[in-house]
Residue, then its C-alpha position, 0 to 999 in steps of 0.5 A: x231921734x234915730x240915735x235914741x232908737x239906735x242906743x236902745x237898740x244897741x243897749x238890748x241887742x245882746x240880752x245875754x251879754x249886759x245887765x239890765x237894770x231893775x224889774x222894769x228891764x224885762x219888759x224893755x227887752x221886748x223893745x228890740x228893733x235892729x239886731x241882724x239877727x233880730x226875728x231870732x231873738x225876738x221869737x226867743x226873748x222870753x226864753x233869754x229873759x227867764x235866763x237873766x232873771x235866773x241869773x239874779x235870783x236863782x229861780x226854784x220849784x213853781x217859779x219855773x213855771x210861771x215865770x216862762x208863761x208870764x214872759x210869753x204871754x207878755x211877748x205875744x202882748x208886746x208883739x201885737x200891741x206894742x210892734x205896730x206902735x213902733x212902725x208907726x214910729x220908724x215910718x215917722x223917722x223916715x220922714x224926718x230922716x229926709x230932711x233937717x229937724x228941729x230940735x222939738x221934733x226929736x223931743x217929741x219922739x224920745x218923748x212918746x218912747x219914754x211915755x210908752x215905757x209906762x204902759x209896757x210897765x203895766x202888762x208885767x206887773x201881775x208877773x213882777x209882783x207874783x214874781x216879788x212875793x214868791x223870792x225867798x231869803x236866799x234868793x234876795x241874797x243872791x239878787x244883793x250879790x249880782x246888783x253889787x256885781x254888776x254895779x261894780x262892772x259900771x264903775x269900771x265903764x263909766x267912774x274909773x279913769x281919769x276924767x279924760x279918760x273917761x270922757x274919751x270912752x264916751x266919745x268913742x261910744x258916740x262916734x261908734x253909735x253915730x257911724x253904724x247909723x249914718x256911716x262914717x262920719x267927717x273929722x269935722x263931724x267928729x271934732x264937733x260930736x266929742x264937743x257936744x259929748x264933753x258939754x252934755x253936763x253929765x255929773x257921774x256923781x249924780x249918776x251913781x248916786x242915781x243908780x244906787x238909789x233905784x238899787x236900794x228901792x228895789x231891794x227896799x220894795x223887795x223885801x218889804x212885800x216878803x215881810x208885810x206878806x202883801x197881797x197879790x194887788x197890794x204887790x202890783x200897786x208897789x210895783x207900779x210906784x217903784x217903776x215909777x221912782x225909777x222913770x222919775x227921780x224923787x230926789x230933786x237934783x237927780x231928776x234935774x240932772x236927768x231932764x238936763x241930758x235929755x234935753x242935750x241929748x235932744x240937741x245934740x242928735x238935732x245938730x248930728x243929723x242936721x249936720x250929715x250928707x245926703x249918702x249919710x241921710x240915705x244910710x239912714x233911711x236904709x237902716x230905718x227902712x230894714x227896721x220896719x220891715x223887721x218888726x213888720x216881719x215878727x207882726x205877721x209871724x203872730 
């Protein structure tokens, strides 16, 4: 549960750093909860996600225009709706925090996270779609390119190596993440994380497939609105579908595979949490307690 939010946190921290996955990855980027310097970036999110789009596909004439004002307007939707739903969230996790949990508590929480994403998902999609329809021929070539990059940047984090290695690399993600939440962890706690990482069933097979699939999806989608020449509304329905394709495989064992490590992970942060001391618990509290007041911050800064 707080190590969800955390590896949230930590996969958006640095929007100008990582490669965000797919359209839907504009609207994730507004779910940042922790940098230290997160107001900053949160007030300028808009502005770093225009420059991520333009890295992927290079964007001309109108688009210029339209784009920043359909990622502001999102931002000030997202800053009214959407951050008081994450406080309420952070003030649940303190109450936990104080205590062992059980595992369906987590689920619950990384439960109504995921859900969310479906409504984030809805704002943007006017912008996606008119976005969609306006990509040129070489502006799709360019988004080929950047995808093919950037997806040989995740072989070399997740696939290269030998299998020990790379599970050492997950391990030591893990162990990062923990600390920087609870403090640092005891070597018992340690022994035991690299145990629950090596037995969370993750195939890498399943999972490159996976992100290949959504990769074609995307493109597929793409460029059947440039050829069908699709409405604004018909362009918003697709969208709608792709968005949800990615959330939910369509291929059988690529979503068993996907409900199989979120129910370890669900598991394994229980058995973490459960397993720290009070200095741990209290660490985490402090660091749920900045968050609140972090986003309670950007609320009033509307």
């Amino acid at each position: 549960m707080f190590l969800t939010w955390k590896k949230i946190i930590g996969e958006l921290c640095a929007p100008a750093q990582r490669s965000l996955r797919g359209l839907l990855a504009l609207a994730l980027l507004f779910s940042l909860a922790g940098c230290s310097f997160l107001q900053t970036v949160y007030n300028q999110s808009h502005d770093l996600v225009y420059w991520w789009v333009d890295s992927y596909v290079d964007l001309q004439g109108d688009q210029r225009q339209t784009v920043p004002t359909d990622l502001l307007a999102f931002q000030q939707w997202h800053r009214q709706e959407q951050l008081p739903q994450y406080i309420r969230w952070l003030q649940t996790m303190q109450t936990m925090a104080r205590q062992d949990v059980q595992e369906e508590e987590v689920c619950q929480m990384q439960g109504q996270f995921i859900a969310s994403l479906d409504e984030l998902a809805r704002q943007i999609e006017p912008a996606a779609a008119r976005l969609a329809l306006s990509l040129s021929p070489a502006q799709m070539r360019q988004l080929r390119r950047k995808l093919n990059r950037s997806h040989e940047d995740w072989r070399r984090e997740w696939v290269e190596g030998s299998a020990a290695e790379r599970l050492e690399r997950r391990v030591k993600k893990a162990v990062e993440r923990s600390e920087d939440f609870y403090g640092r962890l005891d070597a018992a706690q340690r022994t035991a994380l690299a145990q629950w990482v090596g037995a969370s069933g993750l195939d890498i097979a399943l999972s490159e497939a996976e992100r290949l699939r959504r990769q074609r999806d995307m493109l597929d989608t793409l460029q059947k609105l440039q050829d069908s020449r699709a409405s604004l509304e018909a362009a918003q329905l697709e969208f709608r579908q792709l968005v949800q394709r990615s959330l939910q495989s369509p291929e059988p064992a690529h979503l068993a595979h996907a409900q199989k490590l979120i129910r370890h992970n669900c598991r394994q942060l229980t058995w973490l949490h459960n397993s720290t001391t009070p200095a741990q618990r209290q660490k985490a509290m402090e660091r749920l307690q900045f968050y609140e007041k972090t986003a309670r911050n950007l609320v009033a800064q509307r």
